[in-house]
N, C-alpha and C positions, 0 to 999 in steps of 0.2 A: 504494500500500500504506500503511496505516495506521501511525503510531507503533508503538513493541512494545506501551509499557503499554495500549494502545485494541485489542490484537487480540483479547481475550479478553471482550470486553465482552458482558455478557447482552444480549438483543434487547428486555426491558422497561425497560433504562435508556436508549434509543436516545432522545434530546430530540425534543421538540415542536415541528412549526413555531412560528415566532414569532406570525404574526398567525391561528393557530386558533381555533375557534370552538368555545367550552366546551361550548356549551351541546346539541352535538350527540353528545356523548360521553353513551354511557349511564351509571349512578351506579356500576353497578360497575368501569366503566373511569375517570373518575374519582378514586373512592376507593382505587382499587389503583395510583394514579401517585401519589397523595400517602401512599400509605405507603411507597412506593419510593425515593420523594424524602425521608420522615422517617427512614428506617431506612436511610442510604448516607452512610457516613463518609466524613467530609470532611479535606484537608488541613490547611484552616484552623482548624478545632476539635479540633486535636490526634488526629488518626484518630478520634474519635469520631463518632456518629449527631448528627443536631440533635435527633431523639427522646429520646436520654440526657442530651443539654445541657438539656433542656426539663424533663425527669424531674427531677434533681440541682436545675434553680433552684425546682420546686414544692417539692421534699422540704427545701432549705434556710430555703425561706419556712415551710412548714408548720411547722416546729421553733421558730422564730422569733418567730409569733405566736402561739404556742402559748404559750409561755415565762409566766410567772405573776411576777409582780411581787409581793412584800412591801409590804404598806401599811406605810408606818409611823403 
């Protein structure tokens, strides 16, 4: 029997063998593990997504370079 926290686990975050073979995956399977994998919050990013880790460092860069300098 599984830990408690792993009994409830959805069946599209179930991991990947290790030595699989991408390239046999069609593009929409795929693309729906790596949105699975961007949008599941993780311990170590403070229960955030890496998708909102990723969002927050564009948005903070965008601000940033944006910013207008005064010639003097």
């Amino acid at each position: 029997m599984p830990p408690y926290g792993h009994t409830h686990r959805p069946s599209q975050l179930e991991p990947l063998p290790r030595k699989i073979d991408l390239t046999v995956l069609a593009e929409e399977q795929f693309t729906r593990l790596g949105q699975v994998s961007h949008n599941t919050p993780r311990k170590c990013l403070g229960y955030q997504t890496p998708a909102e880790i990723f969002r927050n460092h564009l948005l903070h860069f965008k601000y940033e370079s944006t910013f207008l300098r005064v010639q003097e």
